[in-house]
C-alpha positions as a Markdown table, in Angstrom:
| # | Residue | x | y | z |
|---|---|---|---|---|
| 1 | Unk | 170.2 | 134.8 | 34.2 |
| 2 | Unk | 171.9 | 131.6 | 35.6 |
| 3 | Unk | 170.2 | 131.7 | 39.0 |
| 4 | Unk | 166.7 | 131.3 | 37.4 |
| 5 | Unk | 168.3 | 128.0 | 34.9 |
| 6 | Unk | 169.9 | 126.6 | 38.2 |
| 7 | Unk | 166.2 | 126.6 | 39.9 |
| 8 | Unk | 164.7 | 125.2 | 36.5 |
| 9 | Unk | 167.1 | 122.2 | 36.7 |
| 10 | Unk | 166.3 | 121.2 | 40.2 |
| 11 | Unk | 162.5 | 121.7 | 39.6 |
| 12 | Unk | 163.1 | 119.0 | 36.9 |
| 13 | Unk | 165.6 | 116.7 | 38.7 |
| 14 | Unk | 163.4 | 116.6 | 41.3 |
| 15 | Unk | 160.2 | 116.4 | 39.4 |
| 16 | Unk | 162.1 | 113.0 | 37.4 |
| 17 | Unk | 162.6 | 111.3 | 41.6 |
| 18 | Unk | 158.6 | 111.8 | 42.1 |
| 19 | Unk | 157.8 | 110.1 | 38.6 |
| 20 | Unk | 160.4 | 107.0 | 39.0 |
| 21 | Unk | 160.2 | 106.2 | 43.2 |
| 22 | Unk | 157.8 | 104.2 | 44.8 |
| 23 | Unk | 155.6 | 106.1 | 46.8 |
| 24 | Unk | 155.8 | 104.6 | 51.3 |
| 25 | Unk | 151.9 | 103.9 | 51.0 |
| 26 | Unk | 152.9 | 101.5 | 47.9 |
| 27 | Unk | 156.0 | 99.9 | 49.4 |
| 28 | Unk | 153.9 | 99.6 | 53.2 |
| 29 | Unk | 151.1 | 97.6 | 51.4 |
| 30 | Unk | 153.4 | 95.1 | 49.3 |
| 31 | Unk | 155.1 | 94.4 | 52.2 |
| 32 | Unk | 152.5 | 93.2 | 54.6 |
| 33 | Unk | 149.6 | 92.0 | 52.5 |
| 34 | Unk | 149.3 | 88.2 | 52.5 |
| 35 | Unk | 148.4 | 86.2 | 49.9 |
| 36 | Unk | 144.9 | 83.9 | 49.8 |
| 37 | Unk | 145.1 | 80.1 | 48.7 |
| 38 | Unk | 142.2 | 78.1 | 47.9 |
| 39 | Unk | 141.8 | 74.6 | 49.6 |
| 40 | Unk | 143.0 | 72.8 | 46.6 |
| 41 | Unk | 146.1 | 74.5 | 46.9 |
| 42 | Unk | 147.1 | 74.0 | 50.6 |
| 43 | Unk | 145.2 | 70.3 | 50.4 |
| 44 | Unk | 142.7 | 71.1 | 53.1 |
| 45 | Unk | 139.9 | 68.3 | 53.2 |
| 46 | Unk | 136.9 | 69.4 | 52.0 |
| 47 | Unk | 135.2 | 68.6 | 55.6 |
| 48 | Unk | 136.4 | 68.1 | 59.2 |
| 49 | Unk | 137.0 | 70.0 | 62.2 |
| 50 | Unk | 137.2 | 73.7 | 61.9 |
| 51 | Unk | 139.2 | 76.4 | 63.4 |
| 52 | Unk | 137.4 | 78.1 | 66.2 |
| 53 | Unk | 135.7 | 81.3 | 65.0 |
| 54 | Unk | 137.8 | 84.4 | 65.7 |
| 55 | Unk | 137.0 | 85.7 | 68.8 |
| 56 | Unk | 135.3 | 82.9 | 70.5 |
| 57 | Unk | 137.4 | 80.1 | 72.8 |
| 58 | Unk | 137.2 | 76.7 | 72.4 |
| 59 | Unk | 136.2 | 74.4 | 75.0 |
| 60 | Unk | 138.4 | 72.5 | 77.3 |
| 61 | Unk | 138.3 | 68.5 | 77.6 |
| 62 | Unk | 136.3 | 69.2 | 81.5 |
| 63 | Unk | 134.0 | 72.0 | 79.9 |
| 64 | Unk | 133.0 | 69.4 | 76.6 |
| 65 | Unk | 132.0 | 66.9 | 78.8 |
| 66 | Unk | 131.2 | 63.7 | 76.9 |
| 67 | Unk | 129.8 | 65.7 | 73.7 |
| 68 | Unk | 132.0 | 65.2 | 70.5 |
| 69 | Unk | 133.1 | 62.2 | 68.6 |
| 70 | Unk | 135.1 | 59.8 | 69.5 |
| 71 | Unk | 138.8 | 59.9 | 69.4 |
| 72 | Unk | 141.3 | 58.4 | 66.9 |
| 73 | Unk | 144.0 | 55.6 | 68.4 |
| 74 | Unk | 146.6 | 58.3 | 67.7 |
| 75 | Unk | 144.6 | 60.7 | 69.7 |
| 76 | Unk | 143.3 | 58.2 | 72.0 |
| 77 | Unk | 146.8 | 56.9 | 72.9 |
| 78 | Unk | 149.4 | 60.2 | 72.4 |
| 79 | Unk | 147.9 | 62.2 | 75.6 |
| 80 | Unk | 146.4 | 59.4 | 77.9 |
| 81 | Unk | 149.9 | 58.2 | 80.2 |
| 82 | Unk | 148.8 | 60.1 | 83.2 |
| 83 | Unk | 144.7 | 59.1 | 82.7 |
| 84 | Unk | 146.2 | 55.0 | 82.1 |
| 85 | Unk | 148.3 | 55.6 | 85.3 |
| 86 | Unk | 145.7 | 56.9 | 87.2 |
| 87 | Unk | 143.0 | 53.9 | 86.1 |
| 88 | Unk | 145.8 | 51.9 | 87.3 |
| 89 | Unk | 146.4 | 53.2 | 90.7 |
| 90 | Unk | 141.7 | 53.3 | 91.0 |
| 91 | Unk | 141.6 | 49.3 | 89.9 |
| 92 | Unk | 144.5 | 48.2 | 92.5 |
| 93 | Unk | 143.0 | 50.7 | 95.3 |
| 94 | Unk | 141.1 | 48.9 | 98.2 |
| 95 | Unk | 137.4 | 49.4 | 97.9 |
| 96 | Unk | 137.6 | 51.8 | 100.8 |
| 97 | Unk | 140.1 | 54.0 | 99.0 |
| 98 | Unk | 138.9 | 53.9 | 95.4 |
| 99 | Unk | 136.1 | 57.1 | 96.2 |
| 100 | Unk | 138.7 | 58.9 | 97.2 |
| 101 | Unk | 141.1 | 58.5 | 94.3 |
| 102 | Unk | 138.4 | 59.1 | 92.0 |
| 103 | Unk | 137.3 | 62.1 | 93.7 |
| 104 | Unk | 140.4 | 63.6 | 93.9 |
| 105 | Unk | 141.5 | 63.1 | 90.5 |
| 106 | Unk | 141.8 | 66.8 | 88.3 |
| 107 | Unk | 141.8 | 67.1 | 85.1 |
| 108 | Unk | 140.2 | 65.7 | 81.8 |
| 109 | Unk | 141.3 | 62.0 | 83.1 |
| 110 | Unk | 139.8 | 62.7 | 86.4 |
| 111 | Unk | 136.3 | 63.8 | 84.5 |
| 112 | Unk | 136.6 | 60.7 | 82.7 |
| 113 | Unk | 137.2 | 58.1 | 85.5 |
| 114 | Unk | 134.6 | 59.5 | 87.7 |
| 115 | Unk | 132.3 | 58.9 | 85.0 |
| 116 | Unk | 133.6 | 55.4 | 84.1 |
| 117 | Unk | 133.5 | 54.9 | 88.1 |
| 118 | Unk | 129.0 | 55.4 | 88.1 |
| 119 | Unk | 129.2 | 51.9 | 86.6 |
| 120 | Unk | 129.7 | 50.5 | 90.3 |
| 121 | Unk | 126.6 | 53.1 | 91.5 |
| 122 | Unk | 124.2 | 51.5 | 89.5 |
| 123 | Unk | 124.6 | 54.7 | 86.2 |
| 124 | Unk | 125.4 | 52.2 | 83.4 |
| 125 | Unk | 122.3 | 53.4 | 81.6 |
| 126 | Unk | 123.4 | 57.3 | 81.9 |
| 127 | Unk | 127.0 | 56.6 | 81.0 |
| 128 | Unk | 126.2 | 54.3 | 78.4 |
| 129 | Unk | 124.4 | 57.2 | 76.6 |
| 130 | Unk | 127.1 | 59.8 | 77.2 |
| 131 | Unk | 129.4 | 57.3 | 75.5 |
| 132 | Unk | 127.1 | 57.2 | 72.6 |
| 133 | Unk | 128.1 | 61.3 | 72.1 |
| 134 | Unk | 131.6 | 60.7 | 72.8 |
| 135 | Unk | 134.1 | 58.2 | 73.5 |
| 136 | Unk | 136.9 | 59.4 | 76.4 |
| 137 | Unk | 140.6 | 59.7 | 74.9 |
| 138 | Unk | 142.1 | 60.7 | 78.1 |
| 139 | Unk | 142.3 | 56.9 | 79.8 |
| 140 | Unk | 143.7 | 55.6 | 76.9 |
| 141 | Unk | 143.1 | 53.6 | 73.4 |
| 142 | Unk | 142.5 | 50.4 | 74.6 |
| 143 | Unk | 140.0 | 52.0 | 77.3 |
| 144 | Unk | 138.8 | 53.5 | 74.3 |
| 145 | Unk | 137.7 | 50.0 | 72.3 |
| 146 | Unk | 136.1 | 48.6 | 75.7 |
| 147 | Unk | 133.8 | 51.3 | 76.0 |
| 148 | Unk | 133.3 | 51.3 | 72.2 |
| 149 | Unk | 132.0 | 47.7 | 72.4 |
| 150 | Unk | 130.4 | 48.2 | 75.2 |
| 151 | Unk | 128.5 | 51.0 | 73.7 |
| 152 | Unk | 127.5 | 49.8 | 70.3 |
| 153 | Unk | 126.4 | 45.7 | 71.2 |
| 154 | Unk | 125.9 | 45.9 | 75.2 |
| 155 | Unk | 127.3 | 43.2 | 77.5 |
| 156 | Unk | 127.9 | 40.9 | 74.4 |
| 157 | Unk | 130.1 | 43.1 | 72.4 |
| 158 | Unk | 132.2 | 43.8 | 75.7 |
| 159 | Unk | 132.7 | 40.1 | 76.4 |
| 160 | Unk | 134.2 | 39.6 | 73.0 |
| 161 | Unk | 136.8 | 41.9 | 73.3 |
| 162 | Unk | 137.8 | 41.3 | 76.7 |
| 163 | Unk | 137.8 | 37.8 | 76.0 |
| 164 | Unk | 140.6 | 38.5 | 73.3 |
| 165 | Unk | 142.1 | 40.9 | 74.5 |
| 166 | Unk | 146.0 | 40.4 | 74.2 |
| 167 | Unk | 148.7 | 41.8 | 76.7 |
| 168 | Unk | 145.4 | 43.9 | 78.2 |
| 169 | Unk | 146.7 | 46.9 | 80.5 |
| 170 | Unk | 144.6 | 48.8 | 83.2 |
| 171 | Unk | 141.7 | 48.9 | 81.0 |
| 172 | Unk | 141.1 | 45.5 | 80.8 |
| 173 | Unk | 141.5 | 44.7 | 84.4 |
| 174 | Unk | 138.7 | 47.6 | 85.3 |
| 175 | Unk | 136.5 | 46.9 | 82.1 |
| 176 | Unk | 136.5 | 43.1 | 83.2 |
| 177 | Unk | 135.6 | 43.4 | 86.7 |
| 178 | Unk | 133.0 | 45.9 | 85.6 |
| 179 | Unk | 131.3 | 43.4 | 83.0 |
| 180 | Unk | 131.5 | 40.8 | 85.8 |
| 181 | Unk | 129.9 | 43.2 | 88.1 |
| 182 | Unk | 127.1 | 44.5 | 85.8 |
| 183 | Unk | 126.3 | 40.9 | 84.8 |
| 184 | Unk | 125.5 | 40.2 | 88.6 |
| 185 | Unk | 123.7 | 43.6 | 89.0 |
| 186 | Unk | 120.8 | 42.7 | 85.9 |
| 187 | Unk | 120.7 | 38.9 | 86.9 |
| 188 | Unk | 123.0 | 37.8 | 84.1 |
| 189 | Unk | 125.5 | 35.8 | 85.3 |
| 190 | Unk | 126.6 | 34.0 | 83.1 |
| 191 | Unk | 129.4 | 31.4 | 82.4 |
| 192 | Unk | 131.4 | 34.0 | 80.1 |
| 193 | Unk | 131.0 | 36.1 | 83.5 |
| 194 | Unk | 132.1 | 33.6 | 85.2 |
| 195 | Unk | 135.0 | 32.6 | 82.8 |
| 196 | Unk | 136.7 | 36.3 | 82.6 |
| 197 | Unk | 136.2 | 36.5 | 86.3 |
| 198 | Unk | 138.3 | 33.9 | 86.2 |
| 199 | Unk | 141.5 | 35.1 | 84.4 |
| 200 | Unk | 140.5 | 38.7 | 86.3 |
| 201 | Unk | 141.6 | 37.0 | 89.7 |
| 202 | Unk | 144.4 | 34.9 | 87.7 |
| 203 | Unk | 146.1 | 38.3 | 86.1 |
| 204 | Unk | 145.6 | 40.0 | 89.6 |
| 205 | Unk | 148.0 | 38.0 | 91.0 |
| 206 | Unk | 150.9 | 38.1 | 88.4 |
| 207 | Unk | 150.4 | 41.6 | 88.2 |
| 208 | Unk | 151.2 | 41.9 | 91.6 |
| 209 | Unk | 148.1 | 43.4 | 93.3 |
| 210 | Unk | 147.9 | 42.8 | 96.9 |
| 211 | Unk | 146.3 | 40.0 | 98.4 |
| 212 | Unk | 143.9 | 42.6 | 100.6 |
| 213 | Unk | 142.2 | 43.5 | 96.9 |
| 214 | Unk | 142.4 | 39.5 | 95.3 |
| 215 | Unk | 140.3 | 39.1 | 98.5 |
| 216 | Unk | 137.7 | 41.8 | 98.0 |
| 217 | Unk | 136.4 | 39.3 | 94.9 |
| 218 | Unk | 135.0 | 36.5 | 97.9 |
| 219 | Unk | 131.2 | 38.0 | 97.5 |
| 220 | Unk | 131.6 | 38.5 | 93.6 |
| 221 | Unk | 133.0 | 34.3 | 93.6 |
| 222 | Unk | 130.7 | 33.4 | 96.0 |
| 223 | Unk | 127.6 | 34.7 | 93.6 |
| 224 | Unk | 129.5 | 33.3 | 91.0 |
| 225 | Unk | 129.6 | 30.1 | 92.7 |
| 226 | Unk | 126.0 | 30.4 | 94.4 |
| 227 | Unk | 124.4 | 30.2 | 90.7 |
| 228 | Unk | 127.4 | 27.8 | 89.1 |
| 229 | Unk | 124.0 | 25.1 | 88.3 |
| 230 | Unk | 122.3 | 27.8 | 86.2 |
| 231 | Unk | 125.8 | 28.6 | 84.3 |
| 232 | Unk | 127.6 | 25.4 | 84.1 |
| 233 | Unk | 126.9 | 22.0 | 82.0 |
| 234 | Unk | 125.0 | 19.2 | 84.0 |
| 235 | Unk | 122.9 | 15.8 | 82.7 |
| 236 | Unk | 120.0 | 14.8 | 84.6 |
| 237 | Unk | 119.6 | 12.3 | 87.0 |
| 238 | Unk | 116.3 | 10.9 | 88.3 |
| 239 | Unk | 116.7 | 9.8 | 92.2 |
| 240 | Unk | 115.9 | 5.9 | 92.6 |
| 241 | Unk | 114.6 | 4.4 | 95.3 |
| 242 | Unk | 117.3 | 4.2 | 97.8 |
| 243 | Unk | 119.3 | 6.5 | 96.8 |
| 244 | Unk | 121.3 | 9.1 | 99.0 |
| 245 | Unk | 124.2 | 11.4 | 98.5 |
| 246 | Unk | 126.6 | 9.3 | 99.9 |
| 247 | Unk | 125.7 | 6.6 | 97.9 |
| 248 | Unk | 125.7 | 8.4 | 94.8 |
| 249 | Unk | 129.6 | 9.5 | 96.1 |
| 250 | Unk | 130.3 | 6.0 | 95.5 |
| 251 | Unk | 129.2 | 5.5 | 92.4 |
| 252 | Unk | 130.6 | 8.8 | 90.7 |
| 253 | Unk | 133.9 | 7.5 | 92.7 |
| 254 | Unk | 133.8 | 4.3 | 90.8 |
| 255 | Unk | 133.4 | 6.6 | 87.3 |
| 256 | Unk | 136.7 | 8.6 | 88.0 |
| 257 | Unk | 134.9 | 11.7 | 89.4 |
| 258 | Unk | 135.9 | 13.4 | 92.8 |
| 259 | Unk | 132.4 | 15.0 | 92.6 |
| 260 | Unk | 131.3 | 15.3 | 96.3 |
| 261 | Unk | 127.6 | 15.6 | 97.3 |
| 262 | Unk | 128.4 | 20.1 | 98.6 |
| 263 | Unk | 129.2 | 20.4 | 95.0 |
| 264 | Unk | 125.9 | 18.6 | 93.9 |
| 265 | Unk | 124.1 | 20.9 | 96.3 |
| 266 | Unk | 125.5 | 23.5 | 95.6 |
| 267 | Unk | 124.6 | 23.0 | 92.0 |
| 268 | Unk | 121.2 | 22.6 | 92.5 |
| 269 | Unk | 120.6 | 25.5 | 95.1 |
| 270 | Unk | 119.5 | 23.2 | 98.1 |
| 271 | Unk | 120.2 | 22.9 | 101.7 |
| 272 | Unk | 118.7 | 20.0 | 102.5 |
| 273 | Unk | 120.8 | 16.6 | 102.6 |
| 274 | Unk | 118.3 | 14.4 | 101.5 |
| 275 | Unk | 116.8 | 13.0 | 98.7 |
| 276 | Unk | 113.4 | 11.7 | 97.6 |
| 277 | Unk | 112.7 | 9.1 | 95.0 |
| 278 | Unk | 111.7 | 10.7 | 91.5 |
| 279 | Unk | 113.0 | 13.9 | 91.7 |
| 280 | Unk | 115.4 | 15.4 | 89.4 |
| 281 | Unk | 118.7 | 16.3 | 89.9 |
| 282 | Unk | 121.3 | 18.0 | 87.8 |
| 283 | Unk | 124.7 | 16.3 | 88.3 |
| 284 | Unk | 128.0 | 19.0 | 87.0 |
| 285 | Unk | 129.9 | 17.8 | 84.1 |
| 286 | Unk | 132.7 | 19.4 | 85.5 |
| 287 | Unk | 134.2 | 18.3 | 89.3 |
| 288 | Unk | 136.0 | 21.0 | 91.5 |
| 289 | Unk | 139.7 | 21.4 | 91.8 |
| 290 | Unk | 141.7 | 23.8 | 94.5 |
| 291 | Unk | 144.7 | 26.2 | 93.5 |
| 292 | Unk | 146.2 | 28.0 | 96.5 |
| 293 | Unk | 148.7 | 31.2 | 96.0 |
| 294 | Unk | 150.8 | 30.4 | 98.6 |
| 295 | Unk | 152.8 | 34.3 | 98.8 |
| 296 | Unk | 149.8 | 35.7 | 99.3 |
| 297 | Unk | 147.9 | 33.0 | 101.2 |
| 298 | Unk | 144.4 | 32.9 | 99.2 |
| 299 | Unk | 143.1 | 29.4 | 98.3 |
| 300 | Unk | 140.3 | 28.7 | 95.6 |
| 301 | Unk | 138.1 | 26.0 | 94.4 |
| 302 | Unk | 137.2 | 25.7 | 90.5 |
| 303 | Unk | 135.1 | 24.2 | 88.2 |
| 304 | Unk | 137.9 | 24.2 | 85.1 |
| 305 | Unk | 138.4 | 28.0 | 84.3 |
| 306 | Unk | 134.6 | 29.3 | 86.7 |
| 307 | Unk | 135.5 | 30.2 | 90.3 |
| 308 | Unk | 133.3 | 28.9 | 92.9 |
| 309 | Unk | 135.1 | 30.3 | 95.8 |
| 310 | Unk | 138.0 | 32.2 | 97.1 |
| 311 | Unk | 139.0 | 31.5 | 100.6 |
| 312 | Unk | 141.8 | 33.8 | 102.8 |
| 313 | Unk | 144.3 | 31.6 | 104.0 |
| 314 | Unk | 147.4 | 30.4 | 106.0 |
| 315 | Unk | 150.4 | 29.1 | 104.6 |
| 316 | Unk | 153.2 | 27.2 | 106.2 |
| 317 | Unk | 155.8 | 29.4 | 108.4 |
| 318 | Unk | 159.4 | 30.1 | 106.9 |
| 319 | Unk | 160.8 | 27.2 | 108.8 |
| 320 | Unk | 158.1 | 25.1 | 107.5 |
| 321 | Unk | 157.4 | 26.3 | 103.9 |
| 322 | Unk | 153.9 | 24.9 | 102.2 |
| 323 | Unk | 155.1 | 22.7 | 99.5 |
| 324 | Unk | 154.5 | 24.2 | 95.6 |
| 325 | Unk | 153.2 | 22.4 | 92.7 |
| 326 | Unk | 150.9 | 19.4 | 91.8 |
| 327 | Unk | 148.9 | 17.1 | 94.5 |
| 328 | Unk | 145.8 | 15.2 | 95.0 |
| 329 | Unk | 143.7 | 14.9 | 98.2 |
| 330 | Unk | 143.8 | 11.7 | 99.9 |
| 331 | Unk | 142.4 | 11.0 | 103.7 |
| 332 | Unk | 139.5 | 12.9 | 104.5 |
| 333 | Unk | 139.0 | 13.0 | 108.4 |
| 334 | Unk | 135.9 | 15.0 | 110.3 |
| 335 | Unk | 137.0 | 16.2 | 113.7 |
| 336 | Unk | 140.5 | 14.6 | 113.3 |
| 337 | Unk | 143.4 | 13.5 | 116.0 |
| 338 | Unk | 146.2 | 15.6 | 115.7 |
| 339 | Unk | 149.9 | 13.7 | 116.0 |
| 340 | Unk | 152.6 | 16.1 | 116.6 |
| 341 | Unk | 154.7 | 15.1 | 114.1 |
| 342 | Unk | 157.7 | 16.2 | 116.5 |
| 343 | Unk | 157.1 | 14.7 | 119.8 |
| 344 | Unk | 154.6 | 12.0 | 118.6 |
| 345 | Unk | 151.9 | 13.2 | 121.4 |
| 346 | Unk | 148.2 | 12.7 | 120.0 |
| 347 | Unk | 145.8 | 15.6 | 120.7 |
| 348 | Unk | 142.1 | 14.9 | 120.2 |
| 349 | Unk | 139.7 | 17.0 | 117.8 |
| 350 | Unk | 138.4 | 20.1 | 119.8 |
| 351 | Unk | 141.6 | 20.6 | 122.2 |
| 352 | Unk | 143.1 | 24.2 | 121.6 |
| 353 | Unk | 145.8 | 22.7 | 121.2 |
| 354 | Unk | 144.7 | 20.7 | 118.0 |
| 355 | Unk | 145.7 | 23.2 | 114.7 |
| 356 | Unk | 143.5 | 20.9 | 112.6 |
| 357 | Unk | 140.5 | 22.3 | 113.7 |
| 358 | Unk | 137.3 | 20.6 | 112.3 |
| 359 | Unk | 138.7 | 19.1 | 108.7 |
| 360 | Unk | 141.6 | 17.6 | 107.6 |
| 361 | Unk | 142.2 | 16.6 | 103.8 |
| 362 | Unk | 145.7 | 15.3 | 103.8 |
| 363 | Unk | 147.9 | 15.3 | 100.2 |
| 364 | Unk | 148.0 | 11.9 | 98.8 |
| 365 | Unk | 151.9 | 12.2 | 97.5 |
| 366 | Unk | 153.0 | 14.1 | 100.9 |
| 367 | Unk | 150.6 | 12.8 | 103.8 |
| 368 | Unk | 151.5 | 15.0 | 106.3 |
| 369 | Unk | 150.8 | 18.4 | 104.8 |
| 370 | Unk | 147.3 | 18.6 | 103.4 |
| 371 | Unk | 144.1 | 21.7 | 103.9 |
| 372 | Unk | 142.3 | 21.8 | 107.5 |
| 373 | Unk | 140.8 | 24.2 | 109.6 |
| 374 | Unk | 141.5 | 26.3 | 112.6 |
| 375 | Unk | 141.2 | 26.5 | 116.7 |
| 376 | Unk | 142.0 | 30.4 | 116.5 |
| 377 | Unk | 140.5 | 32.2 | 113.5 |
| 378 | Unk | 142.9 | 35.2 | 114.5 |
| 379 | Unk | 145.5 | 33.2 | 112.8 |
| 380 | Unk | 144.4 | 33.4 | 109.1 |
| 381 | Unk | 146.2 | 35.0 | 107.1 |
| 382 | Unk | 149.7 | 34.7 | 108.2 |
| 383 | Unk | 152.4 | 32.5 | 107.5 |
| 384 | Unk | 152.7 | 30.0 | 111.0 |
| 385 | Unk | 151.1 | 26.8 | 109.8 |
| 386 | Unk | 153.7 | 23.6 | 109.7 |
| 387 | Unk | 153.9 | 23.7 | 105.8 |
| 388 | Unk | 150.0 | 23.3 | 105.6 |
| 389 | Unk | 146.9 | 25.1 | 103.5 |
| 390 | Unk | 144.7 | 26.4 | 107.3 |
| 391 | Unk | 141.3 | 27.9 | 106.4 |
| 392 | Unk | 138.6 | 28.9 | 108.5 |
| 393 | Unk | 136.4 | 26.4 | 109.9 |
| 394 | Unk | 133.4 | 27.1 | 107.9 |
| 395 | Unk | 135.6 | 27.1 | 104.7 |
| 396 | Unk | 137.1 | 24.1 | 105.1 |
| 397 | Unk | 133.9 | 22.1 | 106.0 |
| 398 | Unk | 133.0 | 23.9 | 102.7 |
| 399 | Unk | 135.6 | 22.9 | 100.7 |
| 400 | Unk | 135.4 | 19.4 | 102.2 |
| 401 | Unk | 131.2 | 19.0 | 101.1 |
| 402 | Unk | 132.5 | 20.3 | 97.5 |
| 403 | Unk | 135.6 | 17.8 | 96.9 |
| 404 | Unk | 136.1 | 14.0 | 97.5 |
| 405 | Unk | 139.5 | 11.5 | 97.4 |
| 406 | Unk | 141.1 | 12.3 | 94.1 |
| 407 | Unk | 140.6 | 15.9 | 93.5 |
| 408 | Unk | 143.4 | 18.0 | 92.5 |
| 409 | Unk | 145.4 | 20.7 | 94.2 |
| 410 | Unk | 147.7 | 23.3 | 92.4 |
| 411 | Unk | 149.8 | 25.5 | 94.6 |
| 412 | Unk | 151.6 | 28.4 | 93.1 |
| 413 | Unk | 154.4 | 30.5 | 94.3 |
């Protein structure tokens, strides 16, 4: 009788745990299952990116190309060190080398400068459109705004940024020289081209570039120069009877001008040294004025802030330092004597011996240091001159033509 109550008790104990425990399917699923939030709740915005599709991979920065939008400053600025470097190291390259570190450049920011790079290979049009799809983050946000401007207003929208551009980095230095460059390519040449190329050669220098890639801008200055009349400010005058270059000299001389009949010339795009009754010529508002660098011996002439040439130069040997800071140019002599200003001998133009060469333009305040030319040619370039600016031959019978008595001379550090 008790064995048969026992086995009725644990039927019912046991039939009381099934009723009361949870069962493990129950417990499994309330432990795992996660819960769903609407957008209002988690604040998502109501459009914007999305997360890639399950299953599918999203494309990297090489892949995409140029397609997408264009990046926020945030974006544009928190990943781009390595692509602003690497802009850096392209713009102060040597023409010669700058194919080969775009070319060999990986990545995103590689992708993106060897695009920015068809500019100099006559694919403005193309990139310009790829820019339209998508602005590149990976060479930084002030890259970014150039090629923004560039993009939405052309030339004109690019020249007002760069022209205001304050504390520019890499990006302005390779944005300017490419405005510069793509003015000259379509014939546009104009004074604000001439202007930025300007503070371009200026901020070259104080940021240390060497003097081997200030010097690679002589055929961009000399374009510059070669079309100054059609970009600078000039009055008309009608030739009288009479009148010659030389004369004319004179009277701008009398005025206060150091305008020089090569600058005229130049101005006006002829050759030819004489003039004819009647005709027209357009005299420059603005007379040229020389700044020399003398660290890295490169010597320029200037109409105010528009280059008209750069020159490589010579500067005086350690012993012999050119002087720095303000002067004026006083004698001008063609084919001069040279006096050895140590031993007194006099040694006529034309002797090998002669370091003058063909010009002399002496400085007013310090007589015997001055600009001239050179016997040996090899010698540009160095520092051996006795405290004097040495140019070429050609450049200084240039520079002579362009200047007269009077016209100013900076030389910097």
């Amino acid at each position: 009788m008790r064995f048969p109550a026992f086995i009725s008790l644990l039927v019912f104990l046991g039939a009381l745990a099934w009723w009361f425990w949870p069962s493990t399917e129950s417990a499994t699923s309330t432990s795992t299952q996660t819960p769903i939030a609407t957008a209002e709740e988690v604040a998502l915005p109501v459009s914007g990116p999305q997360a890639p599709v399950a299953g599918t991979k999203e494309p990297t920065p090489e892949e995409a190309g140029h397609a997408g939008p264009k990046p926020s400053p945030a974006e544009a600025g928190a990943n781009s060190v390595a692509g602003i470097r690497l802009l850096d190291s392209w713009h102060r390259a040597s023409t010669l080398d700058r194919p080969g570190v775009a070319d060999s450049a990986r990545g995103a920011e590689g992708k993106a400068l060897q695009n920015f790079v068809s500019l100099w290979n006559d694919g403005s049009d193309a990139y310009r459109v790829a820019l339209k799809n998508q602005i590149p983050a990976q060479l930084g946000a002030e890259f970014a705004s150039y090629a923004e401007a560039w993009t939405k207003k052309g030339l004109k929208g690019l020249d007002e940024v760069l022209a205001t551009a304050v504390g520019p980095g890499p990006a302005w230095f390779a944005w300017s020289e490419a405005f510069v460059d793509m003015c000259q390519q379509q014939r546009m040449s104009g004074q604000q081209a001439g202007v930025l190329c300007g503070k371009l050669i200026k901020r070259m220098i104080a940021n240390g570039y060497s003097r081997e890639r200030i010097l690679e801008l002589i055929p961009m200055v000399n374009e510059l120069g070669d079309a100054a009349g059609g970009n600078l400010p000039g009055e008309n005058y009608v030739v009288a009877s009479g009148d010659s270059y030389w004369a004319l000299c004179r009277k701008w001389a009398d005025l206060g001008r150091t305008t020089n009949h090569g600058w005229v010339r130049l101005f006006n795009g002829r050759t030819r040294t004489g003039l004819r009754a009647g005709e027209t010529l357009s005299i420059p508002k603005v007379d040229i004025s020389i700044e020399a660098w003398r660290d890295i011996r490169v010597t320029s002439a200037w109409a105010g802030d528009y280059p008209v040439r750069l020159w490589d130069s010579s500067m005086g040997e350690e012993a012999a330092q050119t002087p720095l800071g303000e002067f004026s140019l006083g004698v001008f002599l063609d084919d001069p004597t040279w006096t050895n200003p140590r031993t007194g001998e006099q040694v006529p133009a034309g002797n090998p011996d002669n370091p003058l060469g063909t010009r002399w333009m002496a400085f007013k305040e310090q007589p015997s240091y001055g600009i001239h030319g050179t016997q040996d040619a090899s010698t540009i370039g160095s520092f051996e001159s006795w405290g004097c600016i040495r140019l070429r031959n050609e450049d200084a019978e240039d520079l002579f033509d362009l200047v007269g008595p009077g016209a100013r001379v900076t030389i910097h550090p």
